[in-house]
C-alpha positions as CSV (number, residue, x, y, z in Angstrom):
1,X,0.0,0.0,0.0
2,X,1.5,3.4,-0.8
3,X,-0.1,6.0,2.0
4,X,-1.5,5.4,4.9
5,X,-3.6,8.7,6.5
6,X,-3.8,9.1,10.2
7,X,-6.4,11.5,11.6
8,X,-7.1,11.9,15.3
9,X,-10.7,13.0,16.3
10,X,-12.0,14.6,19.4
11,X,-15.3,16.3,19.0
12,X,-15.1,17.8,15.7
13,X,-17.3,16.0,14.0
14,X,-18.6,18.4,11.2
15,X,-14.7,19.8,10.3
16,X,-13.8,15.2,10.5
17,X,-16.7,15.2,7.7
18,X,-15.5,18.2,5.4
19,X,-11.7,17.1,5.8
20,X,-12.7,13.1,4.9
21,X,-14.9,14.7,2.0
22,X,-11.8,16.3,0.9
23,X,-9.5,13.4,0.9
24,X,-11.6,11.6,-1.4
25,X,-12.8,13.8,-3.7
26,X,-8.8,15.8,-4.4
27,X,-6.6,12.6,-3.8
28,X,-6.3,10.4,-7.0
29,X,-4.1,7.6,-5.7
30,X,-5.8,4.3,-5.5
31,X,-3.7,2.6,-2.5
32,X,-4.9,3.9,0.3
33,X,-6.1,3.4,3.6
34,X,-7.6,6.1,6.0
35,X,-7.8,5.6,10.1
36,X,-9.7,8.0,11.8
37,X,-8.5,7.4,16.2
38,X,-11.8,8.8,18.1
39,X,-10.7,10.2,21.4
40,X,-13.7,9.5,23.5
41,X,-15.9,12.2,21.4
42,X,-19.8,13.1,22.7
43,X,-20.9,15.1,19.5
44,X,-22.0,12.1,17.2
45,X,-18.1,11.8,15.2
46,X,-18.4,8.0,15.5
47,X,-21.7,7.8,14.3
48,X,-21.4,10.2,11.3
49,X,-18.2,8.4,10.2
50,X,-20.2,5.2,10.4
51,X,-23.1,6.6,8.1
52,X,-20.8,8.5,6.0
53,X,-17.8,6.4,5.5
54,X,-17.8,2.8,6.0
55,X,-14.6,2.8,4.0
56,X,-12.8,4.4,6.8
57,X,-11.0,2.3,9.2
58,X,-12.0,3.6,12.9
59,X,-9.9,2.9,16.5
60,X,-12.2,4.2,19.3
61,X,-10.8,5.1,22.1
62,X,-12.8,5.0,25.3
63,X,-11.0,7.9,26.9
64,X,-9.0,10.9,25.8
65,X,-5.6,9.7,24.8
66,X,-4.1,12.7,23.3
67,X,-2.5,13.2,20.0
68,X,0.5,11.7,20.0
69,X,-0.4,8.5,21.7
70,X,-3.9,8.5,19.5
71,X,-1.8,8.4,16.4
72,X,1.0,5.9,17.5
73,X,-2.3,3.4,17.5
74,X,-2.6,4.4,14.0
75,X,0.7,4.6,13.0
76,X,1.0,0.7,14.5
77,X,-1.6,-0.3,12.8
78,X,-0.9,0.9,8.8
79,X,0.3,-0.4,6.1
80,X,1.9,2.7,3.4
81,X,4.8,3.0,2.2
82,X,3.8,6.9,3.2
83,X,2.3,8.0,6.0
84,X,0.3,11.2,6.2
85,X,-0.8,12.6,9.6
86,X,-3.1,15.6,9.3
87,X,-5.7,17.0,11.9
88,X,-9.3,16.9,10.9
89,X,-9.6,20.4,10.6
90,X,-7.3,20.6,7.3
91,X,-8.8,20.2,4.2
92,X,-6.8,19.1,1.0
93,X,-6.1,20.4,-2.3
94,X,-6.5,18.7,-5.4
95,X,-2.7,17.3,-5.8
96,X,-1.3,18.3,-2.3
97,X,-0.7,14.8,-1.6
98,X,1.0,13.4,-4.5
99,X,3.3,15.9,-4.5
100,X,4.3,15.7,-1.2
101,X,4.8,11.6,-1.7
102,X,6.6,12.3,-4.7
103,X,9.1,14.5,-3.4
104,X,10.0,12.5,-0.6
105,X,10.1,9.9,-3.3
106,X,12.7,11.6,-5.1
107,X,15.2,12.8,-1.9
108,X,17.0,10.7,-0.4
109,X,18.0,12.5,2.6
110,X,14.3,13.7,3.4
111,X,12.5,12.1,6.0
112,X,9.3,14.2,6.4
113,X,7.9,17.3,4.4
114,X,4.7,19.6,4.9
115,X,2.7,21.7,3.1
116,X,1.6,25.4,2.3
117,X,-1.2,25.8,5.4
118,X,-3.8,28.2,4.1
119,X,-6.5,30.2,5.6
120,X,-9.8,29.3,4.6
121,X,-10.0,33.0,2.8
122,X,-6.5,31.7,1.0
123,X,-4.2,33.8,2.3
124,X,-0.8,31.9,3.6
125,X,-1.1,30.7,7.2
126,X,2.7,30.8,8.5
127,X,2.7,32.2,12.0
128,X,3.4,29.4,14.6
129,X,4.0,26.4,12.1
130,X,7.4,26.3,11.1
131,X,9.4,27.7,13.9
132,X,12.8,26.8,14.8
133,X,13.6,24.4,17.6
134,X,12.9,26.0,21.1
135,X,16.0,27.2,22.7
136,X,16.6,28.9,25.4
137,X,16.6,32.5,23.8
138,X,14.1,31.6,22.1
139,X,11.8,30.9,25.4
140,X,13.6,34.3,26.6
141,X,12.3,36.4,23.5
142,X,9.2,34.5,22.6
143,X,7.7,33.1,25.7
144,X,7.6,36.2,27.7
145,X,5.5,39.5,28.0
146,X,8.5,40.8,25.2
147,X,7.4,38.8,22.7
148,X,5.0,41.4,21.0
149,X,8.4,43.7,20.4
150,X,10.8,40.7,19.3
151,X,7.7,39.8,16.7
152,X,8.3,42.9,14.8
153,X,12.0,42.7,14.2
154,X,12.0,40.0,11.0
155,X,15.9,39.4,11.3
156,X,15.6,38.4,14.9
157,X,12.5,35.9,14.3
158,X,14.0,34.4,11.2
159,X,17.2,33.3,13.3
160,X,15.6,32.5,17.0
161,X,11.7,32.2,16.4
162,X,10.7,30.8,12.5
163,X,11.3,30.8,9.2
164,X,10.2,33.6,7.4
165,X,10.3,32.8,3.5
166,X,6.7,30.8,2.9
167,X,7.7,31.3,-1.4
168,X,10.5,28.9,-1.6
169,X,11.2,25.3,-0.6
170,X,13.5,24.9,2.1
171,X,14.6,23.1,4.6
172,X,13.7,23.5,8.3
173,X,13.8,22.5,11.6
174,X,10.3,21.1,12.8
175,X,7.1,20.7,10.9
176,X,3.6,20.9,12.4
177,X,2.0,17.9,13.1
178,X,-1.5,19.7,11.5
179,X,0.1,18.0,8.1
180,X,3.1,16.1,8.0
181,X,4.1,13.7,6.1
182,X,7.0,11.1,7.0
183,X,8.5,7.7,4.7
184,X,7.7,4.5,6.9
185,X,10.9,3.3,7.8
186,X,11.0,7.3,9.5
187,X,8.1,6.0,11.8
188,X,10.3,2.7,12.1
189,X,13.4,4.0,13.1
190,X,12.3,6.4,15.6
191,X,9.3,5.0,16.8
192,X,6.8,7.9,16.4
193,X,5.6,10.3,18.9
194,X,6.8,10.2,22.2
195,X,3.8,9.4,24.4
196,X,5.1,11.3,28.0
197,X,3.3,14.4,25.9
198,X,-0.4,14.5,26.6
199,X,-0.7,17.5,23.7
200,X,1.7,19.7,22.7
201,X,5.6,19.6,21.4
202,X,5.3,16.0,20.6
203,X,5.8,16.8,17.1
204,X,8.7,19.3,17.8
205,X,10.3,16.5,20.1
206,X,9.1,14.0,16.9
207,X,10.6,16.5,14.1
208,X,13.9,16.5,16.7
209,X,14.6,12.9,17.0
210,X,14.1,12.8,12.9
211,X,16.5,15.6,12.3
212,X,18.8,13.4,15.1
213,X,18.7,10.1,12.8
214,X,20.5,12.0,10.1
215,X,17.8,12.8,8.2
216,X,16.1,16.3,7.0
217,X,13.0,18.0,7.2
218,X,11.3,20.0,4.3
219,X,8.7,22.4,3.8
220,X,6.8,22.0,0.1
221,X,5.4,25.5,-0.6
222,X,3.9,23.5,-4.2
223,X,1.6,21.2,-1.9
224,X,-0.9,23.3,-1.0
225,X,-3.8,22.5,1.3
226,X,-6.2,24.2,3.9
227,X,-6.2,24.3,7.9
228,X,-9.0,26.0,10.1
229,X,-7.0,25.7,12.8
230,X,-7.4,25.2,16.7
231,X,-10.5,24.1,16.5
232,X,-10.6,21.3,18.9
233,X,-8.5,23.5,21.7
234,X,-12.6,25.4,21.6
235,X,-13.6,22.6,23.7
236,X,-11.1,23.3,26.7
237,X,-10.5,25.9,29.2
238,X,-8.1,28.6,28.1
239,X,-6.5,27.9,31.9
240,X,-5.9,24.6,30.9
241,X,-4.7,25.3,27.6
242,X,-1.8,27.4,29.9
243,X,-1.2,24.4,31.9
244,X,-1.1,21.7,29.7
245,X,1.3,24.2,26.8
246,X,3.9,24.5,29.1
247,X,3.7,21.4,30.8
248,X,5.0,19.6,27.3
249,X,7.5,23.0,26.8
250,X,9.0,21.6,30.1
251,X,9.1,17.9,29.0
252,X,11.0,19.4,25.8
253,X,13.6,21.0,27.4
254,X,14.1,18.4,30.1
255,X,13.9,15.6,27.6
256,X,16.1,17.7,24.8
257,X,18.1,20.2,26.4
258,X,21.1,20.4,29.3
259,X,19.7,20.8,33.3
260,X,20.8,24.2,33.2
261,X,18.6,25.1,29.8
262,X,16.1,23.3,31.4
263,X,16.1,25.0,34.9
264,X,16.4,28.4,33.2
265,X,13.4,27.6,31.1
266,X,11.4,26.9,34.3
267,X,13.1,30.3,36.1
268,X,11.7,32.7,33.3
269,X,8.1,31.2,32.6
270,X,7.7,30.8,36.5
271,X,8.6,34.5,36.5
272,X,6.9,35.9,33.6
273,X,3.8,34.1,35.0
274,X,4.0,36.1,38.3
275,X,4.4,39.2,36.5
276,X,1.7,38.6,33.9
277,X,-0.7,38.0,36.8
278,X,0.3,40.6,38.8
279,X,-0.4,43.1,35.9
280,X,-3.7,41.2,34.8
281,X,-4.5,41.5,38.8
282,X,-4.1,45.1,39.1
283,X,-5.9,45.6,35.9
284,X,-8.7,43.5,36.6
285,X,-11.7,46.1,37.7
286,X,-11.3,47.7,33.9
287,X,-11.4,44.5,31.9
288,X,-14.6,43.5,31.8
289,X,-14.8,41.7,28.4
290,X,-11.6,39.8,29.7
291,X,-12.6,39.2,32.9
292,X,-13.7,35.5,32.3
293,X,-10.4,34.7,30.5
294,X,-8.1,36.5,32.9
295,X,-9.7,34.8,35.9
296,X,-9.1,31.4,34.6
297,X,-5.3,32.2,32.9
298,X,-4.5,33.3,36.6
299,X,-6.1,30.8,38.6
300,X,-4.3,28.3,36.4
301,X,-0.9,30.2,36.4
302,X,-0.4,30.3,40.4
303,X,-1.6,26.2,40.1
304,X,1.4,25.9,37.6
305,X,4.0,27.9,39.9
306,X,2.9,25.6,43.2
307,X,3.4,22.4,40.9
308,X,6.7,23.0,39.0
């Protein structure tokens, strides 16, 4: 079998339908296999892809596995030559896929490549995709209350934060795991995603150990295709969100990085969380369209700080 396409579901059924719909209506290769892992949804996914497409081939999960672990069930499971792993809220282009296969095909040295992520309005949908590996100045100049000034110096985010050129085909350090595409014996030799991540940085850690094997990562600007994007993070509370985000960024550095990266890592979020909520504090009483959102970022920053 030539591709294999690993989606992960959790209560998005209408964006699972219009991405599946996609899939078989703008990919023209004939050997193929689809599995869709349902994370425990309650909106009707299972039943829809049941009605809808009995020619999927569904894993369902009775609890909430994640995304990385979700799609190592997958990934056990296929049979391509190709793998494709895309998020059900991407939907693809007439040709996207084939050449994405066929360039990988064709280069040796490649062991995963992504695509051109659009807006649904078309225009070019770069910003948080294809960043560079997270270092420590990175977290510094990024992951702080300064990032807002670092974002508007281009030479600075091209070298520390991400790639800047979304024209040309290049390579780079990470690609998202919204659409990536990796050879089988990638999978094989580095065992896919590393399950200690619940959500988050498992395909930076992923992209990382890929890069590590001697192998390189690409982006396709040709291979075009179409993500909504964050659509299933709707469904959780923006505290949470805070909590579980840095949680992984930890696991990263701790996994990836020396003990004194790591420990300074934990030293500048811990205190750009206390400053942050000391600013959101004091301008509380004069937020009231953000007072629902603040109230639950704080609460769930002083729970990180008591637990790192």
């Amino acid at each position: 079998m030539k591709l294999s396409i690993s989606i992960v579901n959790w209560n998005t059924k209408e964006l699972l339908k219009n991405c599946l719909g996609s899939i078989f209506q703008n990919y023209s290769g004939e050997e193929f296999e689809v599995i869709v892992a349902d994370n425990n949804s309650g909106d009707g996914s299972i039943e829809m892809l049941e009605e809808y497409f009995p020619r999927v081939n569904l894993i369902k999960n009775t609890e909430n596995l994640g995304f990385g672990r979700a799609n190592n069930k997958i990934m056990a499971v296929s049979k391509g030559e190709y793998i494709l792993i895309i998020n059900p809220d991407i939907l693809i282009k007439k040709g996207a896929i084939e050449k994405m296969i066929d360039f990988l095909a064709k280069n040796v040295s490649a062991g995963a490549v992504g695509a051109k992520l659009q807006n649904p309005d078309g225009t070019i949908q770069m910003d948080g995709f294809y960043r560079r590996f997270p270092s420590l100045t990175q977290v510094l100049l990024y992951q702080t209350i300064f990032y807002r000034l670092f974002l508007r110096f281009p030479a600075i985010s091209a070298r520390y934060w991400e790639y800047q050129d979304v024209s040309e085909q290049h390579e780079v350090d990470q690609i998202p795991g919204a659409c990536i595409l990796v050879k089988r014996e990638v999978y094989e030799r580095t065992g896919g995603f590393d399950e200690d991540y619940f959500i988050w940085y498992e395909d930076v850690d992923w992209c990382y150990r890929i890069k590590k094997s001697g192998l390189k990562l690409y982006y396709l600007p040709e291979a075009e295709i179409v993500h909504v994007g964050g659509q299933s993070f709707l469904n959780m509370d923006p505290g949470e969100k805070i909590i579980l985000f840095y949680s992984s960024l930890f696991k990263y550095f701790k996994k990836n990085h020396s003990k004194k990266d790591y420990y300074f890592t934990r030293a500048i979020i811990v205190t750009n969380f206390m400053i942050v909520n000391v600013i959101q504090i004091i301008l509380y009483p004069f937020a009231s369209s953000k007072r629902k959102t603040w109230r639950s970022n704080i609460s769930a920053r002083w729970r990180f700080i008591q637990n790192v």
